[in-house]
Structure formats: C-alpha cells, structure tokens
C-alpha positions as a Python dict, from the first residue, in 0.01 Angstrom:
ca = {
    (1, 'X'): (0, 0, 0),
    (2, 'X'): (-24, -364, -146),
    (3, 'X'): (227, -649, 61),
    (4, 'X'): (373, -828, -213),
    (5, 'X'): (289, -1183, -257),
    (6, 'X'): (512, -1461, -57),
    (7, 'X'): (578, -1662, -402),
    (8, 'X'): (862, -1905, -238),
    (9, 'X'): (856, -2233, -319),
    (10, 'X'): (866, -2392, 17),
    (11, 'X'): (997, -2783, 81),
    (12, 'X'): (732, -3019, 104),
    (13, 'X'): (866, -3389, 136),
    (14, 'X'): (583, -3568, 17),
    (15, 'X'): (582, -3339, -289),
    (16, 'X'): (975, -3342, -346),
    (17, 'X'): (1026, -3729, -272),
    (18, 'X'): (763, -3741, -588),
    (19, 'X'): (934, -3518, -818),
    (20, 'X'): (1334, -3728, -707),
    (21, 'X'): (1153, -3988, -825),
    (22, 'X'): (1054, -3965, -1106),
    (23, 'X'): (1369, -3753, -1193),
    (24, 'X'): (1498, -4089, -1156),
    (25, 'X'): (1289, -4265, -1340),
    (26, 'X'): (1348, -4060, -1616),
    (27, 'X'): (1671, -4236, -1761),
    (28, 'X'): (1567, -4564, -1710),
    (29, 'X'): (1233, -4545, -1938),
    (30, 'X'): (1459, -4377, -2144),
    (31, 'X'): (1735, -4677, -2166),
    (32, 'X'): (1545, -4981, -2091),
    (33, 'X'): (1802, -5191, -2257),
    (34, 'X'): (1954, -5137, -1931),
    (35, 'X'): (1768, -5331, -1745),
    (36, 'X'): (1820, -5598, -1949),
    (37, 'X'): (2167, -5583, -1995),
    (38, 'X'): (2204, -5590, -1589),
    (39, 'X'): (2069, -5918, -1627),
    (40, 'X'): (2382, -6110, -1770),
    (41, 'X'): (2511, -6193, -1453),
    (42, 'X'): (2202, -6382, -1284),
    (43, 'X'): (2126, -6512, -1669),
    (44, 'X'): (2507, -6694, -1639),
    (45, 'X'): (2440, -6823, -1296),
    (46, 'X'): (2094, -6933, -1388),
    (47, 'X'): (2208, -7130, -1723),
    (48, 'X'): (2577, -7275, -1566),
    (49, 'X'): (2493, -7267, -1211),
    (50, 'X'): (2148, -7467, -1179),
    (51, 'X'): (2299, -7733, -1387),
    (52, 'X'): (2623, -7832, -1150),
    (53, 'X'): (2321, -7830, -846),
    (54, 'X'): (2110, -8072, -1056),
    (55, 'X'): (2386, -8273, -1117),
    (56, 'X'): (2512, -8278, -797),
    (57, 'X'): (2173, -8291, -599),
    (58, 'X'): (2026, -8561, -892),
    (59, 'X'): (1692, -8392, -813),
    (60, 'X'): (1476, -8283, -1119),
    (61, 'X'): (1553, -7943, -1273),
    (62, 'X'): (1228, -7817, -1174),
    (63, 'X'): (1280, -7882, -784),
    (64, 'X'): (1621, -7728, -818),
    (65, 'X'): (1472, -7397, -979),
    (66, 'X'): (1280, -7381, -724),
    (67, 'X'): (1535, -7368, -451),
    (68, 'X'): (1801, -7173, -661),
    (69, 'X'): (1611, -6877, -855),
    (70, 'X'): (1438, -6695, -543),
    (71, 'X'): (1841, -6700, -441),
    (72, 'X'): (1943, -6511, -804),
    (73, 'X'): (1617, -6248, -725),
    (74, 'X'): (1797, -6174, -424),
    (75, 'X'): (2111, -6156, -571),
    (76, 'X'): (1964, -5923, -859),
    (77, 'X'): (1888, -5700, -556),
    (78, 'X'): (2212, -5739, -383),
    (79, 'X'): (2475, -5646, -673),
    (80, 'X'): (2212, -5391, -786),
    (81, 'X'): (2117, -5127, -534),
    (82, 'X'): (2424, -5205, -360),
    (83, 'X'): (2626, -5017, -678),
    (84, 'X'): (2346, -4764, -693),
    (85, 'X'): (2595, -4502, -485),
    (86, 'X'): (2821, -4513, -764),
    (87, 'X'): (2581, -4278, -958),
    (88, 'X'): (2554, -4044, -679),
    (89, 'X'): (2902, -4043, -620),
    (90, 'X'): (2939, -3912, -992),
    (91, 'X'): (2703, -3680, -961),
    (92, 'X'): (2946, -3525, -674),
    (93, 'X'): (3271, -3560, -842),
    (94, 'X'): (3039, -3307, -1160),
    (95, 'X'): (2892, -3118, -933),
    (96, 'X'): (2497, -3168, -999),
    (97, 'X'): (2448, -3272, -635),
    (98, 'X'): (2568, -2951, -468),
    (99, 'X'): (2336, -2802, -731),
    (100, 'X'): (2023, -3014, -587),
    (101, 'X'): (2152, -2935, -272),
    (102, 'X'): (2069, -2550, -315),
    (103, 'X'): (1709, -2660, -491),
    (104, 'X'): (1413, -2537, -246),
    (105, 'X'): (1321, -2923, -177),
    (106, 'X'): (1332, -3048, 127),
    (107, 'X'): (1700, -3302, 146),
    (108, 'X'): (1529, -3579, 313),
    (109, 'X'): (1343, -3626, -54),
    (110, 'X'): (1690, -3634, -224),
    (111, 'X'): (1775, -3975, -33),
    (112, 'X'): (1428, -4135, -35),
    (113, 'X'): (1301, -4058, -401),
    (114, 'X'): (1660, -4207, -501),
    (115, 'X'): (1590, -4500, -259),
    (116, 'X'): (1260, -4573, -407),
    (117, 'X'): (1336, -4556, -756),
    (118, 'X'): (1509, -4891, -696),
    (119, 'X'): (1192, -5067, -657),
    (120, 'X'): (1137, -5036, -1012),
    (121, 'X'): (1441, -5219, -1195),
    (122, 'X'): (1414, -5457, -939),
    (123, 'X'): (1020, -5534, -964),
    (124, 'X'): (1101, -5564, -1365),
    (125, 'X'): (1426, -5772, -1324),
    (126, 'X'): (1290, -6046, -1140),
    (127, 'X'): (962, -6074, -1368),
    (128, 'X'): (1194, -6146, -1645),
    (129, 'X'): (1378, -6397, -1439),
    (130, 'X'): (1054, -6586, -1300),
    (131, 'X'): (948, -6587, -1679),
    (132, 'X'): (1262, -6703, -1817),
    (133, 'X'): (1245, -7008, -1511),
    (134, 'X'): (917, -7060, -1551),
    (135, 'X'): (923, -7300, -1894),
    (136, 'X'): (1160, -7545, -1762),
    (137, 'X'): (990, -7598, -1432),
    (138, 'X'): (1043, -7348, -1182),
    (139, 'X'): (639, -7325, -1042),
    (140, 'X'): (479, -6995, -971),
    (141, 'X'): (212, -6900, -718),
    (142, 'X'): (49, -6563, -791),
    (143, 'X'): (-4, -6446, -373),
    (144, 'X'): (382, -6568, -307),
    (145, 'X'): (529, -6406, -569),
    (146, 'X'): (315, -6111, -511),
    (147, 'X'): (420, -6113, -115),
    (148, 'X'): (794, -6192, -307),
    (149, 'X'): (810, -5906, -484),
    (150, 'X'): (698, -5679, -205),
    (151, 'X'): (961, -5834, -18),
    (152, 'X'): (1255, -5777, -225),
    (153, 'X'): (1151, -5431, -290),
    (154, 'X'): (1143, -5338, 60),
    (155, 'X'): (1516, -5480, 113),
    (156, 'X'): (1601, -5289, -238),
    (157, 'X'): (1492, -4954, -44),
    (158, 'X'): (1729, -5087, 246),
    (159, 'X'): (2037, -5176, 7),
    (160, 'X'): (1975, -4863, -237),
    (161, 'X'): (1950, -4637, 107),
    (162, 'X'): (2269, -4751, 260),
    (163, 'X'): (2450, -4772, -115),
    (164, 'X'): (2364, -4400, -126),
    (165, 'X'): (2507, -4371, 246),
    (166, 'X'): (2829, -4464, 189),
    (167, 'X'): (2843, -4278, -96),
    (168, 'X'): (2790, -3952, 57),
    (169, 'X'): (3052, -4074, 332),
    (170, 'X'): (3332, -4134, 84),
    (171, 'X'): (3219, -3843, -117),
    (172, 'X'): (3483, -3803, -399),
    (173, 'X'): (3710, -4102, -328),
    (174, 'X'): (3583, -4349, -569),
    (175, 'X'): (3847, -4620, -454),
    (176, 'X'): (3683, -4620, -129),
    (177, 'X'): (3360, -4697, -260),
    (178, 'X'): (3426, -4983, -440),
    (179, 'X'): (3657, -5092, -186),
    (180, 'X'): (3421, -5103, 157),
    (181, 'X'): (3124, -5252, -127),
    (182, 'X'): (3350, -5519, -243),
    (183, 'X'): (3440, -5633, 79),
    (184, 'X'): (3108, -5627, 196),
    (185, 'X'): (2848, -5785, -69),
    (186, 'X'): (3042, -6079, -131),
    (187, 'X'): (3024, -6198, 240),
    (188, 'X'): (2667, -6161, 233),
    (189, 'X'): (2642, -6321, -65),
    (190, 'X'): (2827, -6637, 25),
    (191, 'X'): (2700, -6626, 392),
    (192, 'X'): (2346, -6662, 220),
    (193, 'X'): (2284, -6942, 95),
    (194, 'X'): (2159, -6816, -206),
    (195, 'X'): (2445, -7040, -428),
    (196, 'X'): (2495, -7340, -192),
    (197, 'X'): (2330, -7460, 124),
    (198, 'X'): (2498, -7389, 473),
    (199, 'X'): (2336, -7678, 614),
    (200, 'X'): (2677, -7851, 573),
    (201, 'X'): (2893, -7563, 654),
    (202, 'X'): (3123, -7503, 952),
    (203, 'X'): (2951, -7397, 1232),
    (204, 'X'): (3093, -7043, 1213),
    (205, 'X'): (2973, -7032, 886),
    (206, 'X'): (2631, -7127, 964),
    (207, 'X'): (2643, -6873, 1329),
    (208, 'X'): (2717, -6598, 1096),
    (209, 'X'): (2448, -6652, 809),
    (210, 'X'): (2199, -6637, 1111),
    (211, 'X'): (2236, -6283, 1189),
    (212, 'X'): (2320, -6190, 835),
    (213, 'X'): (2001, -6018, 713),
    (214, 'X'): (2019, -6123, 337),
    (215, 'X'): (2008, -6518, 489),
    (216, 'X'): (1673, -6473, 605),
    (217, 'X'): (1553, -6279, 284),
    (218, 'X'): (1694, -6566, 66),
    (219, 'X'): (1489, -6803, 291),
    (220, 'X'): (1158, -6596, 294),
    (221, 'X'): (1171, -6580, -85),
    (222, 'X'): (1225, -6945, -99),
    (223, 'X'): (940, -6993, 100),
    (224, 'X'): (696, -6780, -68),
    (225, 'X'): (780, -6867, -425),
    (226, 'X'): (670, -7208, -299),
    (227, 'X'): (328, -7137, -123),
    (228, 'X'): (472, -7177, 213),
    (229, 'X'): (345, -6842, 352),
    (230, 'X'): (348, -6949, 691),
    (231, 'X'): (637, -7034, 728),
    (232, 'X'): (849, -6856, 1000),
    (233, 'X'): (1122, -6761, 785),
    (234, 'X'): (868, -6575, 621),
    (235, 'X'): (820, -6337, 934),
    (236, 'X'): (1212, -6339, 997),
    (237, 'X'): (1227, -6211, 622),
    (238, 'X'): (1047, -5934, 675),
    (239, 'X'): (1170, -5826, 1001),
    (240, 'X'): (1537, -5828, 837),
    (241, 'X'): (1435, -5661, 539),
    (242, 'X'): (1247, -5382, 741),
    (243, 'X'): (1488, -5300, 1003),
    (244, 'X'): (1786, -5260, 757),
    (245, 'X'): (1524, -5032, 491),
    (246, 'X'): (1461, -4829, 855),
    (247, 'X'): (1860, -4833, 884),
    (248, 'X'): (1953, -4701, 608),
    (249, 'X'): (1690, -4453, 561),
    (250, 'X'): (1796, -4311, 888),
    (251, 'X'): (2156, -4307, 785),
    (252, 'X'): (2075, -4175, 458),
    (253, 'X'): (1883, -3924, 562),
    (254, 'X'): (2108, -3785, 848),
    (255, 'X'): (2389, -3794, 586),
    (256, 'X'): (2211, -3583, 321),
    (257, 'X'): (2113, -3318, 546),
    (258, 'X'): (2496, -3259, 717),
    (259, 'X'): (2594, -3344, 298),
    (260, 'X'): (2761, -2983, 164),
}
C-alpha cells in the first residue's frame, strides 16, 4: 500500500516575508510616477520654506540646506509610512485581507513584508531630494548619507509597522484612522525640529521634543549628512529609531495573528 505524499504547503516566515514583499513591490515598479508625485509636499517646503530660513537666519543658502533638508527626509518618512495603513485598511473594507489571512503563510510575514516594502519609496524619495539640494549647495558625504539612509529606513520599518497597527485596530472605521494619525504626526512633526529650531522654544516644548523619538532622528540625520558621525545624537538616533521599529513590529505582529 503506497502513503500518499504530504504535499502541504507549510508556513515558512523567511520564505513568506519574501514573497509579501515583493507582492508589494509589485505596484510600485508598476506606477513609479508615484513616487514622484508623493514628492510635492517636501518639493513645496523645500522651494518656499528654505527661503523664509535664509532670510531670516541671513546665513548662505547652502548652510541652511544643510540644516533644513535632512529635516524634509524625515518628514518624507513621517507623512509616508505613517498613511501606509490606509492601504491595508482598504484591503479590509474589499475583503483581500481575510483572503491572505486563509493563505498557508505564516501571518507574522503579512506585517513584516508590508513593513519592509517601505524601505524602498523611502530609499528612492530621499535620493531625489539630496539630488535636487545638491546644485544649490546642500554638501553630500557618501559614508553619512549611506549611514542616513540606513537610518531612515530603519525608522520607516518602525512608522510603516505601527501605521499597519492601527490599522488593523480600527479595522473598517476609516474616520478613526485618519483621526488618531492626524492627531498624532503633526505633534511629532512640530515637536521635531525638523521646520524650526526648539532651541528658543518654551521649555515644555523643548521637555517634550526630548523624548519624542522623531527629535533625535531629525538630529542624527543632521549630523550625518554633515560628516559628524560621532556625534552623540548619532547614537540617540539610532536607539530611537530601533526601539520604536522593535515596537511596532511587536504590535504589528501580535495584531495580525489575533486579526480575523
């Protein structure tokens, strides 16, 4: 008597987080006018922003650049991933997630193939920004920009992981979404520095942009765009940017899997 063959296709995370990925991808090397077109907003506060600091600082465009366009990579980041639960939220009001969720692939790779795919826009994004900067002034070095990168995509994972989060939490009430995002991103934003320096601020202000997380990320970038690399921000940068990617991938995660 022959024992039939065990032909299930078993989870593998390694293996699924591969093939979310590049699911992903998919539409985006498809459309890559998107990308593009997502860059309107750091384009308008790169082109009417910089110029109010120059005139208000009276230090040379290129200094100013310097200082202000590691802030609009950050923000590129910020208003990016952090809308990235919108998508999945759609996908749940169609129905194509509960589909995925019946898929013999391990859930954990729904979450973290979606988080990673956000390295990519982002990586792509703020080469075309650095470019763009680059004629009128804004100086690159190749190891910082490098580290840079690296940097921002590991607090992209974060962002993208937690957007995805609250998603799943709000599941078909698209109001929500929006609403707890809203009220979030622009805090962090302003409580940055990535517009206007805090060194002037109220001293809540400034107590509260030291334990937000994109403050020291905005710093770090700063700091690396200019060859500074050992400077402590640097370190802080990376700590903040690592603990909130391990944050939300734990949230994430324990989301998707309790997700039906």
């Amino acid at each position: 008597m022959t024992v039939p063959s065990d032909t299930a296709v078993r989870p593998n995370p390694a293996r699924d987080t591969w093939h979310v990925l590049t699911r992903e991808l998919r539409p985006v090397v498809r459309d890559p006018f998107s990308l593009i077109f997502s860059l309107v907003q750091p384009l308008v506060f790169l082109g009417l922003f910089a110029p109010l600091l120059v005139g208000q600082s009276g230090a040379p465009i290129g200094e100013t650049l310097q200082w202000f366009v590691p802030g609009v990579l950050v923000m590129i980041v910020l208003f990016g991933t952090g809308a990235t639960g919108s998508n999945l939220q759609y996908e749940m009001m169609t129905g194509s997630h509960e589909r995925t969720l019946v898929a013999p692939i391990a859930r954990s790779s729904l979450l973290v193939g979606r988080a990673l795919k956000e390295i990519a826009p982002i990586i792509v994004q703020s080469l075309l920004i650095t470019v763009i900067a680059w004629p009128f002034g804004f100086a690159v070095h190749g190891v910082g920009m490098v580290v840079g990168l690296a940097l921002l995509a590991v607090f992209g994972v974060g962002l993208g992981s937690l957007s995805y989060t609250l998603a799943l939490a709000t599941k078909e009430r698209e109001w929500l979404f929006w609403g707890v995002q809203q009220t979030l991103i622009f805090p962090l934003m302003i409580l940055s520095g990535m517009l206007l320096p805090l060194d002037y601020g109220p001293g809540w202000m400034r107590a509260a942009a030291a334990v937000n997380p994109v403050n020291w990320v905005v710093q770090a970038e700063r700091a690396l765009f200019a060859g500074d690399y050992g400077n402590t921000v640097v370190l802080w940068g990376w700590v903040s940017a690592l603990l909130l990617a391990a944050l939300g991938l734990w949230l994430g995660i324990r989301a998707i899997r309790r997700s039906n």
